[in-house]
TORLO-896772 format. One record per atom (N, C-alpha, C, O): x, y, z; residue in three letters. Coordinates in pm, whole numbers, plus 50000, padded with zeros to 5 digits. Layout:
XYZAla/...
//
This chain:
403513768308626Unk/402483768808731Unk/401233761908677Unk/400303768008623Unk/401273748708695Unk/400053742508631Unk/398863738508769Unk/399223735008881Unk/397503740308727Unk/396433742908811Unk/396493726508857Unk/396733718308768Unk/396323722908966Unk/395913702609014Unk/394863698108973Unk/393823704208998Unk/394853684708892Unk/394033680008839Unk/392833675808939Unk/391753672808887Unk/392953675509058Unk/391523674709131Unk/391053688609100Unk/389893688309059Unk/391613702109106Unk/390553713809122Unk/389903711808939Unk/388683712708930Unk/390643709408810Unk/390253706208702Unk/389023699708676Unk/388123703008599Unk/389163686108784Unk/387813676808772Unk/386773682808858Unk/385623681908813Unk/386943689108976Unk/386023699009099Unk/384973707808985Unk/383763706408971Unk/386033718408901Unk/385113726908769Unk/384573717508669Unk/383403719508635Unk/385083709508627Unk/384143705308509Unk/383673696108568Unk/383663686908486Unk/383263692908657Unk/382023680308722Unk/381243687408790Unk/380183681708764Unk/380833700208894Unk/380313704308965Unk/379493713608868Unk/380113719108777Unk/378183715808879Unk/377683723008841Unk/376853742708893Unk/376213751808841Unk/377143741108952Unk/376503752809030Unk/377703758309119Unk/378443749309160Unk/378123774209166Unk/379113777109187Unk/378733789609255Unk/377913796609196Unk/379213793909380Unk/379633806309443Unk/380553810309413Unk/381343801509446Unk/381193819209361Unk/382633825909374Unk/382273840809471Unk/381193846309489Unk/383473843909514Unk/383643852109658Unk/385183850709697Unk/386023841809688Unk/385153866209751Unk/386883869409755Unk/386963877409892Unk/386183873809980Unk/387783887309918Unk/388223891810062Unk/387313901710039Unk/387123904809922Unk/386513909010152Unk/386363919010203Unk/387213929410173Unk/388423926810169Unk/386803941710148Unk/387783955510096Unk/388213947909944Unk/389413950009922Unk/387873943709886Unk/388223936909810Unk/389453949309648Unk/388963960409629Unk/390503946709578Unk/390993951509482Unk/391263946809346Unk/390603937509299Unk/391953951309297Unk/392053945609174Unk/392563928909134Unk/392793924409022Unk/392613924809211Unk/393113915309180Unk/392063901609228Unk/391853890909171Unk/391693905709319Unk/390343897709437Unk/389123899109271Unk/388743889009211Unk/388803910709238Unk/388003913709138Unk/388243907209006Unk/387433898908966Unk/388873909208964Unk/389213906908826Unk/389663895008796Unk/389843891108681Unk/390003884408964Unk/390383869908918Unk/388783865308927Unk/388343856208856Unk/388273869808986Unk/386803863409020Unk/385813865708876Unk/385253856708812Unk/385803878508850Unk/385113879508714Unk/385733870908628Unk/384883862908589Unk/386913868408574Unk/387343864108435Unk/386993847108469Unk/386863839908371Unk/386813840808614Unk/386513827108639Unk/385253826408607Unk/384873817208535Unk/384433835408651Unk/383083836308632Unk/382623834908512Unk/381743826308507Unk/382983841908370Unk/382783840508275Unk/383093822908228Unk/382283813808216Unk/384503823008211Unk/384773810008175Unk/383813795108237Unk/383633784408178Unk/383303799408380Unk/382533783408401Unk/381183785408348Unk/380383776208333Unk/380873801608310Unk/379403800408280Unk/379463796208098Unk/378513790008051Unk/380333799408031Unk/380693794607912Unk/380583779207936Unk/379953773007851Unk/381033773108023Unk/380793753908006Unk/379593752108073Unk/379343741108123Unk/378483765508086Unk/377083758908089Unk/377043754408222Unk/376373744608257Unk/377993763708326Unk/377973760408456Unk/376783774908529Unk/376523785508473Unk/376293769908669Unk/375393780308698Unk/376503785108797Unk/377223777208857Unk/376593802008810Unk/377793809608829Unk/377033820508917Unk/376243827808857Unk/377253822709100Unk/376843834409147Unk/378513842109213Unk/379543836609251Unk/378253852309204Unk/379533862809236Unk/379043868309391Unk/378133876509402Unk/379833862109519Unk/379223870509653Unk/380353876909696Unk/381413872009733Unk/379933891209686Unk/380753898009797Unk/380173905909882Unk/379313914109848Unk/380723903810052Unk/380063911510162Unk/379883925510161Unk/379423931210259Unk/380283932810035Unk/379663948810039Unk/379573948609896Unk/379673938309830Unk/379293964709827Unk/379703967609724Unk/380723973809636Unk/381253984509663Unk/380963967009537Unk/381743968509439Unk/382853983509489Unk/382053990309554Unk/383653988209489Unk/384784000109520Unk/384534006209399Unk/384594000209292Unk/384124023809418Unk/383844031509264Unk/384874027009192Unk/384534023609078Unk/386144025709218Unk/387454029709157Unk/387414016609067Unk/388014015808960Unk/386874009509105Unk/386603992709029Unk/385183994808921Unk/384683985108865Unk/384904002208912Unk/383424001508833Unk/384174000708685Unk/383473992908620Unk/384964004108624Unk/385464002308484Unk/385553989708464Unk/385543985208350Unk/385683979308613Unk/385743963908517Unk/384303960708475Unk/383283966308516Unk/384453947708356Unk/383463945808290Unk/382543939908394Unk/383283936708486Unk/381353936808424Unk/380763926508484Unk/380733931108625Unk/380173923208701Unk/381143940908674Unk/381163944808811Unk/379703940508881Unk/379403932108965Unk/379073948508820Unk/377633946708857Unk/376523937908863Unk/375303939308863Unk/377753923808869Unk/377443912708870Unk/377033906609016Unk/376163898309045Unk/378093914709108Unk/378263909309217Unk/377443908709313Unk/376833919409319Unk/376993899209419Unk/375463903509472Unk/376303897509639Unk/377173890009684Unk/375413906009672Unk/375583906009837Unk/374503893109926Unk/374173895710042Unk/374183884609885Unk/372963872909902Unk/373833865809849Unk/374803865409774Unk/372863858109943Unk/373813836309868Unk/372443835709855Unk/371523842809896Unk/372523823309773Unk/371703812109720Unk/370753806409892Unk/371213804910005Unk/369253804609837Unk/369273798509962Unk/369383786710019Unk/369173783810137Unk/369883776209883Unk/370083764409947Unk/371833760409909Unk/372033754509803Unk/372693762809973Unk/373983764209964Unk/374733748809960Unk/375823745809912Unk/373963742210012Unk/374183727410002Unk/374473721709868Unk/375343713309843Unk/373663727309787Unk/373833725209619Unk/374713731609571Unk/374733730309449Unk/375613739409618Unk/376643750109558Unk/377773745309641Unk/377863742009759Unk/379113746509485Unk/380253748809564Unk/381053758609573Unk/381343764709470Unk/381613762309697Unk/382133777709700Unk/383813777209654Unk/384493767209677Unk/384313788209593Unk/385373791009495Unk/385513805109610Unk/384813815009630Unk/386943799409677Unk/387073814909703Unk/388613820909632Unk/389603814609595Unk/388413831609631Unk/389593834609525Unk/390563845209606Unk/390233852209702Unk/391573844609555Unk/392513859209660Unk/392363858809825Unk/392503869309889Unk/392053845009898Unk/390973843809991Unk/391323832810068Unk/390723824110005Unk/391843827310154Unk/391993815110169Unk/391453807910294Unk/391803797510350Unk/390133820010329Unk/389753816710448Unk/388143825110495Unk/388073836910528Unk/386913815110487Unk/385913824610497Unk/385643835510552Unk/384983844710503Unk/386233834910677Unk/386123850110759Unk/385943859110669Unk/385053867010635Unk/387513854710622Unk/387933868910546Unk/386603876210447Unk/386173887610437Unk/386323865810396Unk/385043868410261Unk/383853876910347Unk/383063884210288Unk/383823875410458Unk/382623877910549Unk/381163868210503Unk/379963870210480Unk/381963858910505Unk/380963840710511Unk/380673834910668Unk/381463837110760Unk/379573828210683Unk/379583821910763Unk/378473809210716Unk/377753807610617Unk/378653803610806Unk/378043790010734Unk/378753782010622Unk/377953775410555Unk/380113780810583Unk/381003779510466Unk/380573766110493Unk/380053761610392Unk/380563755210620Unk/380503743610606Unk/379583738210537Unk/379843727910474Unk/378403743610534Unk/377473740410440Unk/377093738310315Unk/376193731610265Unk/378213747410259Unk/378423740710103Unk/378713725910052Unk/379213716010103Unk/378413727609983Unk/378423712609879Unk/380143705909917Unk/380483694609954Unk/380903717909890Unk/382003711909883Unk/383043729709870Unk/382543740309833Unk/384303728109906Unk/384533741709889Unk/386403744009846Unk/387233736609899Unk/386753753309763Unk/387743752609681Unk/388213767409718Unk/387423776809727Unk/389683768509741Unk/390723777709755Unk/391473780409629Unk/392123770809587Unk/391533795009538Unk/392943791609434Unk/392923808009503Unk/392143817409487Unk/394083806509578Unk/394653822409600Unk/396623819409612Unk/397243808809621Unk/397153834609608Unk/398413830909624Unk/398993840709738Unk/400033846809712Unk/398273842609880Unk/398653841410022Unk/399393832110091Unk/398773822110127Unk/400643832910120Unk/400853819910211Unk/399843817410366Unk/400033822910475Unk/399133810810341Unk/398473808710509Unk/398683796310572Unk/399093785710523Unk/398293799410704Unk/398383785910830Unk/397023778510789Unk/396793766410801Unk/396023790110730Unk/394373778710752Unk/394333767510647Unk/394983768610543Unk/393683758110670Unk/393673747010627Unk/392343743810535Unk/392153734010464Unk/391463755210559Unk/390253758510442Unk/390153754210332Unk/391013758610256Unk/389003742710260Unk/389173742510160Unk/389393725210148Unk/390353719310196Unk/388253718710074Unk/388483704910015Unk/389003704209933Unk/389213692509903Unk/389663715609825Unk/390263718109729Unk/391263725609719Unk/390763734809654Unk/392293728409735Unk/393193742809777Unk/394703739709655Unk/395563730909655Unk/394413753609546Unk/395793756309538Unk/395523772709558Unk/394653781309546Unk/397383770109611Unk/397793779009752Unk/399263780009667Unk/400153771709684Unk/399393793209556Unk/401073795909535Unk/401703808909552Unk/401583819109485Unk/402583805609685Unk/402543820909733Unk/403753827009642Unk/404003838909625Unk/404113820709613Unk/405393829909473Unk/404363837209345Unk/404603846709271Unk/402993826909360Unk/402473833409219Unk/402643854209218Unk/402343859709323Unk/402973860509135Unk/402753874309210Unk/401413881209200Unk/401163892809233Unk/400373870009135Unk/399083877109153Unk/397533863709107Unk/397463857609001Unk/396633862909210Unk/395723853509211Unk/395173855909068Unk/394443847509015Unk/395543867709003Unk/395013868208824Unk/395773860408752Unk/395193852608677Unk/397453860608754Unk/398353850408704Unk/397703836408719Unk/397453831608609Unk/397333827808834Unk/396963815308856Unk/395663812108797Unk/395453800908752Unk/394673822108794Unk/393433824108746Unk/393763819608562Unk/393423809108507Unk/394563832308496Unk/394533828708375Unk/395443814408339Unk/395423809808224Unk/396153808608434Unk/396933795508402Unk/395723785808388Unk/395503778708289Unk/394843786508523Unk/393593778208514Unk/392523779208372Unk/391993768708335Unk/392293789908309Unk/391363791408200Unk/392063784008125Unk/391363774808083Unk/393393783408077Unk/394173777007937Unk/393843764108020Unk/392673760908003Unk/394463756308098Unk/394133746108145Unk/392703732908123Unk/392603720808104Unk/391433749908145Unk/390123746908092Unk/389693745607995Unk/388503743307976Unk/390803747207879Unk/390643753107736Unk/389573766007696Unk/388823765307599Unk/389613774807763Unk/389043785107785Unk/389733801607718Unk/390503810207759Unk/388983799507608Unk/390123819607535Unk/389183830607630Unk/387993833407615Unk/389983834607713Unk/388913849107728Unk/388863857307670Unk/389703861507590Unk/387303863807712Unk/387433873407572Unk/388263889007587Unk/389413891107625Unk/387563895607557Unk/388153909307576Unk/388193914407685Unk/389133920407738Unk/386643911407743Unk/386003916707869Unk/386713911708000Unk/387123918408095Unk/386743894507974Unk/387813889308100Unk/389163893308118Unk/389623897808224Unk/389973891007982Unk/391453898907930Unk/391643909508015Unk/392643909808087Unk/390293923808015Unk/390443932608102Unk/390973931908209Unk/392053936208250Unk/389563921908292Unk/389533921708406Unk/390793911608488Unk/391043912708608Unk/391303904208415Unk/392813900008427Unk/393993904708397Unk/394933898208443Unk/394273915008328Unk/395103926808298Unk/395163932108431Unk/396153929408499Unk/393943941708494Unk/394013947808585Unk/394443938308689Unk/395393942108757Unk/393943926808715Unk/394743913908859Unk/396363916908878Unk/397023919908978Unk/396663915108764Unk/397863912208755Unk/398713928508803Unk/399793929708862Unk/398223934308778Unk/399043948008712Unk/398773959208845Unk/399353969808870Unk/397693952408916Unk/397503956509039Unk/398243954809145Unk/398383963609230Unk/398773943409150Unk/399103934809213Unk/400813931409194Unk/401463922709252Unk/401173939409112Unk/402723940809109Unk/403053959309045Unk/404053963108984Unk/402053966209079Unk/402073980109100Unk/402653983908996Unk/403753989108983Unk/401483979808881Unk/401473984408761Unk/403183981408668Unk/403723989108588Unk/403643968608714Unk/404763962708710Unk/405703967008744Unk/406703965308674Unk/405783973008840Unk/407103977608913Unk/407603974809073Unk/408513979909139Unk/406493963309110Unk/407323958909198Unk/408593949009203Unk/409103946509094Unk/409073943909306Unk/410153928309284Unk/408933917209208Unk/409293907709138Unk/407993919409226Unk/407343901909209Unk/406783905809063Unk/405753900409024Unk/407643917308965Unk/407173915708828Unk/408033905508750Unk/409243907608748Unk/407653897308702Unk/408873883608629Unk/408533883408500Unk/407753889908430Unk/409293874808482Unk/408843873808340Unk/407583865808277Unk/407193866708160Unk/407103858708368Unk/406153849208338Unk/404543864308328Unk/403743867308240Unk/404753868208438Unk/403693878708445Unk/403973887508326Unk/403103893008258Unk/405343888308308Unk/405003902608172Unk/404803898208043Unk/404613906107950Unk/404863879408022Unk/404143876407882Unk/403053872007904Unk/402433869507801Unk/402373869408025Unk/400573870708068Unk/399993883308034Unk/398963885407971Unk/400913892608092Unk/400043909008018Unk/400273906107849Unk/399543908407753Unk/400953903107855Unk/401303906407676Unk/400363899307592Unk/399953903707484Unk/400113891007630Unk/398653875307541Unk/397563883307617Unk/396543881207552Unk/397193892707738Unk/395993893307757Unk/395993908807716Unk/394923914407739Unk/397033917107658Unk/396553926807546Unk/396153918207452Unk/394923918407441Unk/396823909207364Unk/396283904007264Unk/394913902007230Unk/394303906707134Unk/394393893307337Unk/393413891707347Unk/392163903707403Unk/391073900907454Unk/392723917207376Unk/391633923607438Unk/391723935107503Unk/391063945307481Unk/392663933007594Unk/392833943007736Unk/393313953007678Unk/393973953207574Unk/392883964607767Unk/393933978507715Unk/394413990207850Unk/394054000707903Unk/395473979707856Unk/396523982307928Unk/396024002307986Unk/395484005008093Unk/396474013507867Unk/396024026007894Unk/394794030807985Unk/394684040108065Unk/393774019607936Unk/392474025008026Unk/392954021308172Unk/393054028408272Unk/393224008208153Unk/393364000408311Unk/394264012008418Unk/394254013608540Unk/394874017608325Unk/395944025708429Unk/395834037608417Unk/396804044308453Unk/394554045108358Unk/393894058208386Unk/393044055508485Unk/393224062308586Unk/391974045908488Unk/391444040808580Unk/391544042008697Unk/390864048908774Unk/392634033708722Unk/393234033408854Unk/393924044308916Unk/393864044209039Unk/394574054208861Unk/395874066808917Unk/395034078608821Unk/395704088908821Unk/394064079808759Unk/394044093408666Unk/392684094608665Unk/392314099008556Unk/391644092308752Unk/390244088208665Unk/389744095508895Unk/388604093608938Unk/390444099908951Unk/390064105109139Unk/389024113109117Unk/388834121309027Unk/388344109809210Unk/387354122909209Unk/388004128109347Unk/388734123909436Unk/387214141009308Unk/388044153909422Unk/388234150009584Unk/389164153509656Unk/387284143209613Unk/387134141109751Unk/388454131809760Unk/389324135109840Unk/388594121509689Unk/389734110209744Unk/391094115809737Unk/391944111109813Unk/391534128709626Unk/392514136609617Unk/392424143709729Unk/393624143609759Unk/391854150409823Unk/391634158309914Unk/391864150910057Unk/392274156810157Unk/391484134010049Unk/391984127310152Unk/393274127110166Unk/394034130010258Unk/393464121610015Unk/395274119710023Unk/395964130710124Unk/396444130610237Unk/395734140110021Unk/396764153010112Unk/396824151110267Unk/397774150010344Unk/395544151110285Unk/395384145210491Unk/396464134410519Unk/397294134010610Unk/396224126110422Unk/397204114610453Unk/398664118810440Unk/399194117210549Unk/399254122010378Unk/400374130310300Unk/400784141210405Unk/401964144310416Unk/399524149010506Unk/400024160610568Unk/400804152710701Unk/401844157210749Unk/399944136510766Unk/400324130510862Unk/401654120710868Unk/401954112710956Unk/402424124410730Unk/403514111310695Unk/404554121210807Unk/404714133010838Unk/405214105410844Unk/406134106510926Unk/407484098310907Unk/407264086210910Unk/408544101010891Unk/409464091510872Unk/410344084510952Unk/411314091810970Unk/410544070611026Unk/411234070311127Unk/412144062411076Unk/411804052611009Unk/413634065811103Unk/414784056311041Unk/413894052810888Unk/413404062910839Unk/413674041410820Unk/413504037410665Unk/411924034210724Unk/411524024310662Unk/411314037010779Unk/409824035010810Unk/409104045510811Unk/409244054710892Unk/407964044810689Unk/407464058510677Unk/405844055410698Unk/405184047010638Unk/405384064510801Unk/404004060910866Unk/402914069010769Unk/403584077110706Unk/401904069810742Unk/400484078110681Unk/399254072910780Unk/398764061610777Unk/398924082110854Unk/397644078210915Unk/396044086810875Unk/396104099110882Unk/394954081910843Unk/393834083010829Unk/392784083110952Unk/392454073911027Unk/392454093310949Unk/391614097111118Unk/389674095711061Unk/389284097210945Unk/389034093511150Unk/387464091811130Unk/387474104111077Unk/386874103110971Unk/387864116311094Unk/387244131511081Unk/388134132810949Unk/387784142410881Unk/389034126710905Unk/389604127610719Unk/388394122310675Unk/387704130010609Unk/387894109410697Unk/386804103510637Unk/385734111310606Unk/385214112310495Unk/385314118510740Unk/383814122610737Unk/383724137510678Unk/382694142210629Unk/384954144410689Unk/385234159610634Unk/385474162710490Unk/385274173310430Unk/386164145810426Unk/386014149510317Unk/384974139910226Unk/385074138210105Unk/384224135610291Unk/382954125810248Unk/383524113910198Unk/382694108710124Unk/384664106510205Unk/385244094010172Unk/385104081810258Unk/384534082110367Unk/385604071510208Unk/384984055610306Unk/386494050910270Unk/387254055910188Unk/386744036910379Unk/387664031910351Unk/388134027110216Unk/389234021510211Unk/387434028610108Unk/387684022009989Unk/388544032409924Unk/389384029709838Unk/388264045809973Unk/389394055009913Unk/390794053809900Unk/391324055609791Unk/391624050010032Unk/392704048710083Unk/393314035310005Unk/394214028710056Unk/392644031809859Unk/393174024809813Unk/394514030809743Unk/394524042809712Unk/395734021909717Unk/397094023809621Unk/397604043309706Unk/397874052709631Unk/397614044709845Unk/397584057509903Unk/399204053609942Unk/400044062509931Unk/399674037409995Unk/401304035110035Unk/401684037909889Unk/402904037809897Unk/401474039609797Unk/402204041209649Unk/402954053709682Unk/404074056209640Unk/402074063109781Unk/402804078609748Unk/404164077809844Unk/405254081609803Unk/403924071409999Unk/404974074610054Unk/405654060010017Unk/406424054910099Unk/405424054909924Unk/406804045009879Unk/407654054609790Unk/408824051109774Unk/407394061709753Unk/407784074009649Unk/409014075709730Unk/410054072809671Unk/409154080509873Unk/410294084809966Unk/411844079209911Unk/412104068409964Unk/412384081709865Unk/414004071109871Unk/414224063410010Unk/414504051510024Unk/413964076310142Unk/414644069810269Unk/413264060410300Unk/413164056910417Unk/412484057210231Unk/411324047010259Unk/411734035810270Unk/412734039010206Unk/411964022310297Unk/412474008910260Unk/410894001710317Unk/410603990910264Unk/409904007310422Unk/408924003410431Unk/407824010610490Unk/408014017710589Unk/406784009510442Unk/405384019310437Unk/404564013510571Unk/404814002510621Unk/403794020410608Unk/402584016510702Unk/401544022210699Unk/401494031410780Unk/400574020710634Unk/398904033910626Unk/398464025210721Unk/398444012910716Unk/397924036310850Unk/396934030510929Unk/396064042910935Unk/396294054810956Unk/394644033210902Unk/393214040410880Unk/392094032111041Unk/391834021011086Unk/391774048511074Unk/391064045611168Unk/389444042111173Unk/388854052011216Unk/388654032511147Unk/387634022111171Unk/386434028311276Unk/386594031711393Unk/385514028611215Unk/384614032011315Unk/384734019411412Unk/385294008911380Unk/383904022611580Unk/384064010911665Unk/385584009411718Unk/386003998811765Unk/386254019511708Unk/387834010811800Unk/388434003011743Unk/388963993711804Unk/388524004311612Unk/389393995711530Unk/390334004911430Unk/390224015711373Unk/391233995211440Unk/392144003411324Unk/392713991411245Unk/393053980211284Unk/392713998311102Unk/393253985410940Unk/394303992710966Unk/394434004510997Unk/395063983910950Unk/396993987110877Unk/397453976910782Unk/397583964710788Unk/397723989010661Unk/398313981810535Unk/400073984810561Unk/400463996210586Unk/400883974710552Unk/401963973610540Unk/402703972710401Unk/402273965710310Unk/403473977910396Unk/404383976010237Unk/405913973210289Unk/406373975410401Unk/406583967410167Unk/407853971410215Unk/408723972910043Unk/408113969809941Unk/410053977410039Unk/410663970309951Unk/411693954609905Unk/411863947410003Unk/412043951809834Unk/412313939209778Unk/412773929609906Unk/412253919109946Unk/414003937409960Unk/414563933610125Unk/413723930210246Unk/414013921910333Unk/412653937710240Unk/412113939310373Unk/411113928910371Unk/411063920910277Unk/410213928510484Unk/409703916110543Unk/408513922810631Unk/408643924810752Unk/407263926210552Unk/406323927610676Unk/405543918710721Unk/404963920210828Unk/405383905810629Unk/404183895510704Unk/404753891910829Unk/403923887710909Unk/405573892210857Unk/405613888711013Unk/405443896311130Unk/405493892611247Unk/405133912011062Unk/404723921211163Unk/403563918511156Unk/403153914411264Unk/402503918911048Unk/401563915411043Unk/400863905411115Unk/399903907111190Unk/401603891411075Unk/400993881811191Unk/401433880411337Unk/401083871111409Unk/402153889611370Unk/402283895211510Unk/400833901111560Unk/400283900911670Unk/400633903811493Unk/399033916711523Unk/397973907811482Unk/396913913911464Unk/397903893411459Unk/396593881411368Unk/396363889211232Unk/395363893011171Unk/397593889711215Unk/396833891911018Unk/398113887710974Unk/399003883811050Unk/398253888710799Unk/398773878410691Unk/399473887210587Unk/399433899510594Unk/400133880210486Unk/399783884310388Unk/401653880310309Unk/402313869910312Unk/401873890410264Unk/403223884010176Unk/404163891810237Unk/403973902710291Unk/405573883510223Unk/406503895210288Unk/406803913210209Unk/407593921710250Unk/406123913910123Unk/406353926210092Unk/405053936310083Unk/404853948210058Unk/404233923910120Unk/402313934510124Unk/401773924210234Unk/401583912010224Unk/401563933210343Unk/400393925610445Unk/399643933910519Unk/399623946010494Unk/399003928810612Unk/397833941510659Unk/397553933710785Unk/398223923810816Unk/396523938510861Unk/396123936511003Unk/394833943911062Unk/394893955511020Unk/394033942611118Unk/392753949211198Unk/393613944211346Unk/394203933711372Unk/393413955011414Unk/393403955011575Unk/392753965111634Unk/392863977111608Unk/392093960211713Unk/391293972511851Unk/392053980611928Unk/393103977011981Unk/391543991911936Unk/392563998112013Unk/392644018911941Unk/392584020211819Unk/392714027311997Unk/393004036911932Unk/393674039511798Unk/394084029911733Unk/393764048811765Unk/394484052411636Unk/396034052611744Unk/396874044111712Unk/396324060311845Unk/397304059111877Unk/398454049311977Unk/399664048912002Unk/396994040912019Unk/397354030912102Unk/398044020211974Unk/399114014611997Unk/397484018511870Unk/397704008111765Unk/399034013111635Unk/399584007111543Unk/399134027411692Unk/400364032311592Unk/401674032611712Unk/402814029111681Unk/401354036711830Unk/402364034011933Unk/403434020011926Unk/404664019311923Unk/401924005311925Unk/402503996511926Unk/402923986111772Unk/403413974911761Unk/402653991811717Unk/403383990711539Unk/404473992611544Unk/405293983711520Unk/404904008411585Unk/406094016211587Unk/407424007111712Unk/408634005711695Unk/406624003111816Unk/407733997811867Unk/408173980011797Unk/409203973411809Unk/406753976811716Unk/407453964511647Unk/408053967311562Unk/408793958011533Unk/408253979211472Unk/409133983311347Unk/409843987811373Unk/410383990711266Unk/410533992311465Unk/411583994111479Unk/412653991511570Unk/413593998611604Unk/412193975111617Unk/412923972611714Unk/414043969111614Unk/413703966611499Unk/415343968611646Unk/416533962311646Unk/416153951711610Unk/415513944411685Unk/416553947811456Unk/417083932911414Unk/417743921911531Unk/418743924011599Unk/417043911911534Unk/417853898511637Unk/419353898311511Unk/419343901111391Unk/420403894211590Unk/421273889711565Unk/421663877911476Unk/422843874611465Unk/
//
């Protein structure tokens, strides 16, 4: 997986840089963006980190978090934007993207958008941290400990702490050189599963009390009054399909969390077989056939009604 020599010449000729990733952003959106960040400011590049909210508690153990600033630059014309895990401004909650200097895609989403004077786009990669650390060696770039971290966690997030299908072998000697260099694997994964505060354990169960199983489709829904009863925000309901993937008769997950305003997020999962990006972009959203997601208007039950009749219609022939 070698990075294209235009995005090569884009970093070391451009001087000044936005980086910015998806909205709700996780481990992997995070930790490819920090460990880039470091490396262009090491070649004496000027380096801002934008994301449309703040940082997720559960993310505060990476190094540099508190890097990230919710403001752009005010003359954006001089900057080029790097979006990462991302392949499309919306998503970042950007507007005005045309205005940049010039603007660069490295995520590994398969998408339709065409975003991006610069775009690598590898949807086999199994995590935008994998492509991230191919690009640093590329740059001749050692990260240090601190990036190592924050690329440990990309990766490891992002193939569920290596146990999904998309753990290979290429990813499990990337973890292995970025312990070397630093990372420690133990924290990253207390962090993430061992490190809850009470309130987000207390959601779960809500979530956990609403699972439903239909044929190999197992539903978890999140109501405004889980949110507000147990003082949690959508950032809680992070790694929450982990529990009802747990099910044997599971073959595919659905958390739908209800949105202030008439909206509802649905995270989709599936296992190795299954196929949710296309439910997903049934509903205008994306993502990989075994992790995708969606926003649609509509009730909590108007929008789980019509999920349920796309998941379980009968296979075409």
């Amino acid at each position: 997986m070698r990075p294209p020599e235009e995005l090569l010449r884009t970093l070391r000729a451009q001087e000044r840089f936005v980086l910015a990733t998806h909205e709700n952003p996780e481990g992997d959106a995070l930790g490819s963006t920090l460990a880039l960040a470091e490396a262009l400011r090491a070649r004496g590049k000027q380096v801002m980190m934008f994301l449309a909210e703040p940082v997720p508690e559960l993310y505060h153990f990476l190094p540099g978090w508190a890097g990230f600033s919710q403001v752009l630059p005010p003359d954006v014309s001089a900057w080029v934007l790097v979006l990462l895990d991302c392949g499309a401004p919306g998503r970042a909650g950007l507007k005005g993207a045309s205005e940049f200097r010039c603007s660069v895609v490295i995520d590994h989403h398969a998408t339709e958008q065409s975003f991006g004077d610069v775009r690598w786009v590898e949807p086999q990669a199994p995590a935008t941290g994998l492509m991230v650390y191919e690009l640093l060696k590329a740059l001749g770039h050692r990260p240090s400990p601190q990036a190592a971290q924050c690329l440990y966690t990309a990766v490891a997030i992002d193939t569920g702490i290596f146990r999904y299908g998309n753990t290979t072998a290429e990813v499990l000697r990337a973890a292995a050189e970025l312990v070397e260099l630093g990372a420690r694997p133990a924290e990253v994964a207390q962090s993430l599963y061992e490190s809850w505060p009470e309130r987000k354990l207390r959601l779960l169960a809500r979530a956990l009390a609403s699972l439903e199983l239909r044929d190999d489709l197992a539903v978890l829904t999140v109501t405004q009054e889980d949110l507000k009863s147990t003082g949690t925000t959508l950032q809680d309901v992070e790694n929450f399909t982990a529990f009802a993937r747990m099910l044997k008769a599971a073959q595919r997950v659905a958390l739908l969390v209800e949105l202030e305003g008439g909206v509802v997020k649905a995270s989709l999962r599936s296992r190795a077989d299954g196929d949710v990006k296309t439910v997903a972009e049934a509903f205008g959203g994306g993502g990989h056939r075994s992790a995708a997601g969606f926003k649609m208007r509509g009730s909590l039950s108007e929008v789980k009604r019509a999920l349920l009749e796309r998941m379980l219609r009968p296979a075409s022939p």
